[in-house]
C-alpha beads as a LAMMPS data file, in Angstrom:
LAMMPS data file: protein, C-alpha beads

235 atoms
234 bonds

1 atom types
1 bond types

-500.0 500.0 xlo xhi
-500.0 500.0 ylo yhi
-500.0 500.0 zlo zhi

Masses

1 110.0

Atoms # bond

1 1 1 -443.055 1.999 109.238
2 1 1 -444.938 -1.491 110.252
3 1 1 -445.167 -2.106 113.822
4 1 1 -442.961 -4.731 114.283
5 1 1 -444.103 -8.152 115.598
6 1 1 -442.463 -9.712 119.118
7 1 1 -441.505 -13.035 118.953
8 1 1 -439.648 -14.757 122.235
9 1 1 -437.508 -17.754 121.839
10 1 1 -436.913 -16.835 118.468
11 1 1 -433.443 -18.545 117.671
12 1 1 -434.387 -22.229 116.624
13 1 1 -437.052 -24.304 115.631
14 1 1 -441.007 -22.231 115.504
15 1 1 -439.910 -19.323 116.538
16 1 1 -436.725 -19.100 113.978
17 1 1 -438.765 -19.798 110.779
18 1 1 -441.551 -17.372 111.959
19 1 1 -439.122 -14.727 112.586
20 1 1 -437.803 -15.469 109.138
21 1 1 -441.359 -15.796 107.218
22 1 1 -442.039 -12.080 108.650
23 1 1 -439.070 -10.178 107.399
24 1 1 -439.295 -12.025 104.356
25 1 1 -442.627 -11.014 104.014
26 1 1 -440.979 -7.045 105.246
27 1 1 -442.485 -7.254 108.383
28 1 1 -440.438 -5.841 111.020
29 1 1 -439.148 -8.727 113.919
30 1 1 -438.247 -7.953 117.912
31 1 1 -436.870 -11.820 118.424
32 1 1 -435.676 -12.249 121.647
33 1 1 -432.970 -15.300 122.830
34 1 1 -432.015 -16.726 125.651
35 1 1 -429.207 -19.104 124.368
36 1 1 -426.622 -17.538 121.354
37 1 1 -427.203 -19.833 118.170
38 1 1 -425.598 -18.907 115.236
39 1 1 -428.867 -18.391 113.902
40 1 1 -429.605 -14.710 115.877
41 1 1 -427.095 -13.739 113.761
42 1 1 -428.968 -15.017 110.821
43 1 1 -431.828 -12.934 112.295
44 1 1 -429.775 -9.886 112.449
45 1 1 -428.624 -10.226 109.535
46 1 1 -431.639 -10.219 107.955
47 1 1 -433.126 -7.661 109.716
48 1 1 -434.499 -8.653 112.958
49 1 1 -434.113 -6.437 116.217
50 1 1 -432.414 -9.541 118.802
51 1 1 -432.753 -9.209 122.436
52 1 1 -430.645 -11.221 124.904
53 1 1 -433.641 -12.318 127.497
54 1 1 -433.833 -14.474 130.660
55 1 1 -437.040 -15.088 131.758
56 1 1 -436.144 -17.278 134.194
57 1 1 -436.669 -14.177 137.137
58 1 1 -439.138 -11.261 137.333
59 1 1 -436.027 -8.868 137.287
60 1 1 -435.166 -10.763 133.714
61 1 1 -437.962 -10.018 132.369
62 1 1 -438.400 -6.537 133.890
63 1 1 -434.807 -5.654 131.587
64 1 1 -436.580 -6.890 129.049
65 1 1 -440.083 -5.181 129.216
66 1 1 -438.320 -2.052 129.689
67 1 1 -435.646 -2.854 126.533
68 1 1 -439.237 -3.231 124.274
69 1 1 -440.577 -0.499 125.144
70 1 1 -437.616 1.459 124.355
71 1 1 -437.178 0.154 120.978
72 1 1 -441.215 0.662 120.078
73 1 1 -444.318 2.803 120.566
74 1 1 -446.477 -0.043 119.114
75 1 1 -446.620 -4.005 118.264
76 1 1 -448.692 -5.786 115.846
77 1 1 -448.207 -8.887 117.574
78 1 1 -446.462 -10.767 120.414
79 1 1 -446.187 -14.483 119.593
80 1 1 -444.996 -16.381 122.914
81 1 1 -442.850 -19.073 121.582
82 1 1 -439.798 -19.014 124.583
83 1 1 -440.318 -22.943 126.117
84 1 1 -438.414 -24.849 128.432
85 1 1 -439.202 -29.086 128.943
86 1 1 -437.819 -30.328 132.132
87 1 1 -438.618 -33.304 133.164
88 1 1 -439.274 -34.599 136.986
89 1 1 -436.214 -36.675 137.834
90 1 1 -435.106 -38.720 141.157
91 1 1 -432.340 -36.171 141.603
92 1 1 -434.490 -32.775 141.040
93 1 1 -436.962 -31.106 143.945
94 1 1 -439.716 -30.708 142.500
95 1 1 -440.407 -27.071 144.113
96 1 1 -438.058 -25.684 141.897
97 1 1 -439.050 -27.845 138.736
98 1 1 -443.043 -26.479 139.190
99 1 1 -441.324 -22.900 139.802
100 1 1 -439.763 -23.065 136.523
101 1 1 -441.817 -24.419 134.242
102 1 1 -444.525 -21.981 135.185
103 1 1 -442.316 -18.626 135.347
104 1 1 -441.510 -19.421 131.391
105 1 1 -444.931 -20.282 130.943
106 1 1 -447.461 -18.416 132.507
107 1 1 -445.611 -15.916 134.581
108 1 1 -443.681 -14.372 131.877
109 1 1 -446.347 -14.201 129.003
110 1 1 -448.667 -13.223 131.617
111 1 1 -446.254 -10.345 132.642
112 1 1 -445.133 -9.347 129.366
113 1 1 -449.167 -9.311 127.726
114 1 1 -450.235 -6.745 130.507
115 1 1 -447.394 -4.324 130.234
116 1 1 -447.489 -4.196 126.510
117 1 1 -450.890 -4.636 125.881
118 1 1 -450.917 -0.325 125.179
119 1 1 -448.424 -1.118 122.363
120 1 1 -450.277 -3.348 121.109
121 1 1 -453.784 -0.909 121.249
122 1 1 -451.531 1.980 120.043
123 1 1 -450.838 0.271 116.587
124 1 1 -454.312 1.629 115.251
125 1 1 -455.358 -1.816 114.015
126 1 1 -456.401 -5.294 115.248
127 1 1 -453.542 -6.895 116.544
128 1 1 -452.825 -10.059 117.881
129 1 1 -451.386 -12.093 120.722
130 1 1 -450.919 -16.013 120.194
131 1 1 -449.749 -18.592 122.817
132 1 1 -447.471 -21.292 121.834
133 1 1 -448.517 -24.361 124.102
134 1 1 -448.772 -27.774 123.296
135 1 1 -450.720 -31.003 122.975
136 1 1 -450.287 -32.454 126.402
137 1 1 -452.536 -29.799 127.432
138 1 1 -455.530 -32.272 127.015
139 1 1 -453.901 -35.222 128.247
140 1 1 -451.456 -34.382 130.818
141 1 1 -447.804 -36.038 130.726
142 1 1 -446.139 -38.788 133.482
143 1 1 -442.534 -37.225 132.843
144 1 1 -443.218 -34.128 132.164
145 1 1 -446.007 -33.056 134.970
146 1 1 -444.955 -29.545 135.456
147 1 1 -444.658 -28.590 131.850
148 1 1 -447.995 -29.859 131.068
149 1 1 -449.159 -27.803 134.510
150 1 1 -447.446 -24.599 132.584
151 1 1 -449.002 -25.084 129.840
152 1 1 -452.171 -25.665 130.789
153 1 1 -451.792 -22.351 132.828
154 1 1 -450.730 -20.836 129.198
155 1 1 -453.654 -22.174 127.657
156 1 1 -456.134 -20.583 130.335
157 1 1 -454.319 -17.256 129.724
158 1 1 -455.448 -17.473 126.478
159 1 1 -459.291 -17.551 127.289
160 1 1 -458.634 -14.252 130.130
161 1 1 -456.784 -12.337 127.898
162 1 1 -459.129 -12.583 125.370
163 1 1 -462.160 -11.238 126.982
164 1 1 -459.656 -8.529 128.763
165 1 1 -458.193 -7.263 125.241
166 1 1 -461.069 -7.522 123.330
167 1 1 -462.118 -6.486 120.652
168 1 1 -458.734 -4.695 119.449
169 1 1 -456.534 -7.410 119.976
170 1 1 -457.150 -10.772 119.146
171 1 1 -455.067 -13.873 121.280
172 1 1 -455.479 -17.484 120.531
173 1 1 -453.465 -20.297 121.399
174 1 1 -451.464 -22.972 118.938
175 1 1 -451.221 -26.783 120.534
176 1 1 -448.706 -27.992 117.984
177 1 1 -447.637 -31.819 118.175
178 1 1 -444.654 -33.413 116.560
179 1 1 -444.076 -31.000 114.374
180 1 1 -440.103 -31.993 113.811
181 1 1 -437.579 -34.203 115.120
182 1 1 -434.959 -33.511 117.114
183 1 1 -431.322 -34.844 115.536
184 1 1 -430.501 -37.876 117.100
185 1 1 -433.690 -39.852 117.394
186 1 1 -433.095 -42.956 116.353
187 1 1 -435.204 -44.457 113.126
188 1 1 -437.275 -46.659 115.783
189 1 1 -437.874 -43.965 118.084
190 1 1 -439.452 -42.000 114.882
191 1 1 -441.235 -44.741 113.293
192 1 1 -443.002 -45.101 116.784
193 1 1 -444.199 -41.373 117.451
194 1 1 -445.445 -41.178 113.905
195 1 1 -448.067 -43.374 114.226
196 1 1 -449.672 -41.954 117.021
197 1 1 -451.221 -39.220 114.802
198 1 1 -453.927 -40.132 111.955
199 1 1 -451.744 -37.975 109.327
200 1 1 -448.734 -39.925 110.522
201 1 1 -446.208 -36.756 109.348
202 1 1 -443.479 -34.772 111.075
203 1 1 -444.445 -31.721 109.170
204 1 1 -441.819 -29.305 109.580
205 1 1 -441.496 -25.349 110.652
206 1 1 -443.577 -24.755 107.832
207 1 1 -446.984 -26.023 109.361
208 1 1 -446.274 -24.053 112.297
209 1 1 -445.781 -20.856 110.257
210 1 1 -448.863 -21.693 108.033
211 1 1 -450.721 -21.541 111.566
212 1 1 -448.742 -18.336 113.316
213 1 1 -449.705 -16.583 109.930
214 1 1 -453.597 -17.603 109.840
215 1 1 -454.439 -16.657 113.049
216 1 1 -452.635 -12.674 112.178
217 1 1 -454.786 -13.069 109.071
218 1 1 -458.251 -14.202 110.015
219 1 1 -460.000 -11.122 111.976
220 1 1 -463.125 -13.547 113.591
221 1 1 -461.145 -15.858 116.005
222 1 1 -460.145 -15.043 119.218
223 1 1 -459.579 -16.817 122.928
224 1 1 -459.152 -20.491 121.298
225 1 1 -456.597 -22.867 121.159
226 1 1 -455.543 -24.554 117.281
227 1 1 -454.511 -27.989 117.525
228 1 1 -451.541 -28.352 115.327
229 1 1 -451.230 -32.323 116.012
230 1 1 -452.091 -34.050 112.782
231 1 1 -455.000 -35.760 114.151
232 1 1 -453.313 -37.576 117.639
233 1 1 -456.178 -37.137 119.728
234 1 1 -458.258 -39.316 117.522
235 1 1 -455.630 -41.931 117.950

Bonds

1 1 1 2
2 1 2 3
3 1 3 4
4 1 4 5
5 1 5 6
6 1 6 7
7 1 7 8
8 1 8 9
9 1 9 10
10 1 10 11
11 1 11 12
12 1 12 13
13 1 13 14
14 1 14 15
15 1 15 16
16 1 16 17
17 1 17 18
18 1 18 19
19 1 19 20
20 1 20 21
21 1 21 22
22 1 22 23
23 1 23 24
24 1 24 25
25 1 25 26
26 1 26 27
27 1 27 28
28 1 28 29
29 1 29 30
30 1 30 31
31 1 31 32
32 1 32 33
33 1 33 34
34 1 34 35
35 1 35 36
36 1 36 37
37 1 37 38
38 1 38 39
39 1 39 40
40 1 40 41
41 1 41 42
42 1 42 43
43 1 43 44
44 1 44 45
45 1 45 46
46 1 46 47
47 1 47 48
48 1 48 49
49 1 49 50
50 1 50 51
51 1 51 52
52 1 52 53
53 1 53 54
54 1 54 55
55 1 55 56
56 1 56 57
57 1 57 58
58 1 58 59
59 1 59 60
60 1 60 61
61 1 61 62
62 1 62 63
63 1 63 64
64 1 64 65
65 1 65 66
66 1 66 67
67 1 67 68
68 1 68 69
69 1 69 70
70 1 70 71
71 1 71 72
72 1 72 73
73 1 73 74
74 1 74 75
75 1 75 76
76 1 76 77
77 1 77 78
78 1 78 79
79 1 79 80
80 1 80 81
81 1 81 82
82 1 82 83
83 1 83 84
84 1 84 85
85 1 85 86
86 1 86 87
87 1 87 88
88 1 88 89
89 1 89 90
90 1 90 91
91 1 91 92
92 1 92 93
93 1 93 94
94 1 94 95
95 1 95 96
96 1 96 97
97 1 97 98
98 1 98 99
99 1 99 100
100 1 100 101
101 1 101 102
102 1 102 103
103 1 103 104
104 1 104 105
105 1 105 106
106 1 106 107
107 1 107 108
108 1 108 109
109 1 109 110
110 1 110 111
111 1 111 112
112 1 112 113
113 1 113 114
114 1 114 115
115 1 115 116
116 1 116 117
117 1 117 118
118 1 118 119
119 1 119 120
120 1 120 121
121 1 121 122
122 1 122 123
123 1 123 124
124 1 124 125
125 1 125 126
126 1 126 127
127 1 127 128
128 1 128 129
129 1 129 130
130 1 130 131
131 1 131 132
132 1 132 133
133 1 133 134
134 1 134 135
135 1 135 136
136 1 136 137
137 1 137 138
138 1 138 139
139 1 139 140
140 1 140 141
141 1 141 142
142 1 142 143
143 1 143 144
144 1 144 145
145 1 145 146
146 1 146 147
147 1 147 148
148 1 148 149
149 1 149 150
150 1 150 151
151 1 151 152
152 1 152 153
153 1 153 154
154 1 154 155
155 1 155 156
156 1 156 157
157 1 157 158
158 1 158 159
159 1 159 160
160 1 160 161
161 1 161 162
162 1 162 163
163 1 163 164
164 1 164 165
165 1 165 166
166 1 166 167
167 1 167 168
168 1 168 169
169 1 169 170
170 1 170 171
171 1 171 172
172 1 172 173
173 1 173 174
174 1 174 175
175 1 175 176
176 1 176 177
177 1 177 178
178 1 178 179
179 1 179 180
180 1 180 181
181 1 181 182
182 1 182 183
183 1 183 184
184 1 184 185
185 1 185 186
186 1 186 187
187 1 187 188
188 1 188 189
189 1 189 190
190 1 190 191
191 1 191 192
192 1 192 193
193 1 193 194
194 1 194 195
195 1 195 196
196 1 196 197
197 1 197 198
198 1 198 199
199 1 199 200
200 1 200 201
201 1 201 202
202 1 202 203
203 1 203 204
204 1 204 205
205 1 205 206
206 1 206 207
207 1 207 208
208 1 208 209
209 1 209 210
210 1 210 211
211 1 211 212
212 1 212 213
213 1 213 214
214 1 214 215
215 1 215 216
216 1 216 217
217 1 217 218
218 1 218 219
219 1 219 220
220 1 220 221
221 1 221 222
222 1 222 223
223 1 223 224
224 1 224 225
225 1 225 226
226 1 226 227
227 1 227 228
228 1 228 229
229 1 229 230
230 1 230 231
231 1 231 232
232 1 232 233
233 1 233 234
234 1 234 235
């Protein structure tokens, strides 16, 4: 049987329709979920091995490093897609905000990469780890300072891990932009974020999982980051 790929934050947006493209595609899915969505049970249904996970503390994701390597002697991939956006706010100490943002970011892919990285290297092929961060990397945010910090942390990750893991595995980054709307934002609201890319799109899950699968595919890059952003730092 295919080793199966490991995909965190699995039950919306990204990490749903990647999940989805790989079992379509009979590729075996570990999704994990922090929130129940009636779409794990979409996941399940179709096949997908779902794992309740809360990365928010070191025991958390102890349960769950332990619950993965119970379920499988080998990965072909590990796709960090669990995310968390909170903002600095009058009413928040920003001790715990920094704390946050960088145990979902950094602390738990970090964590997780170095106790699977044998399943990975057991597989018998090149596999792959790939870090979902984001655009703000390059630019930094004003209301979102910590999860830019995280991210950027993610981003640097990428670059270690890929001199430590080569050349079996492969791990490269994906700095997606826009890539959907959220429902709610008002017609203004989108009118005014699409122009601040060249390609002026919201793109959908789709260019996300045209990206996810690329990097699986292509066996010559390693320890970079893909700008999935339709052009905004040209802007």
């Amino acid at each position: 049987m295919a080793s199966p790929i490991l995909i965190t934050g699995a039950s919306q947006r990204i990490g749903f329709a990647f999940a989805m493209h790989c079992l379509e595609n009979n590729t075996p899915v570990i999704a994990t979920y922090r929130t129940h969505r009636p779409a794990v049970e979409t996941l399940k249904a179709a096949g997908a091995r779902c794992i309740h996970a809360d990365f928010a503390t070191n025991e958390g994701i102890d349960a769950f490093i332990d619950t993965v390597k119970q379920e499988t002697a080998t990965l072909r991939a590990i796709i960090h897609n669990a995310s968390d956006w909170m903002p600095e706010r009058a009413d928040s100490d920003p001790a715990e905000v920094m704390a946050a943002m960088m145990q979902i970011h950094s602390m738990t892919p970090y964590r997780i990469n170095l106790a699977c990285r044998h399943l990975l290297e057991n597989s018998g092929a090149t596999t792959d780890i790939v870090h979902m961060t984001d655009y703000v990397v390059e630019k930094g945010s004003a209301k979102h300072i910590a999860y830019a910090a995280s991210k950027a942390a993610l981003d640097n990750l990428t670059r270690s891990f890929a001199r430590l893991l080569a050349p079996n595995v492969k791990v490269n980054s994906v700095a997606p932009s826009l890539i959907m709307f959220n429902e709610g934002d008002s017609e203004a609201y989108r009118e005014k974020t699409l122009k601040k890319s060249l390609l002026g799109i919201a793109p959908g899950e789709a260019a996300a999982v045209q990206t996810l699968q690329f990097l699986l595919d292509n066996r010559y890059i390693t320890g970079r980051s893909i700008g999935l952003d339709g052009g905004r730092p040209l802007v």
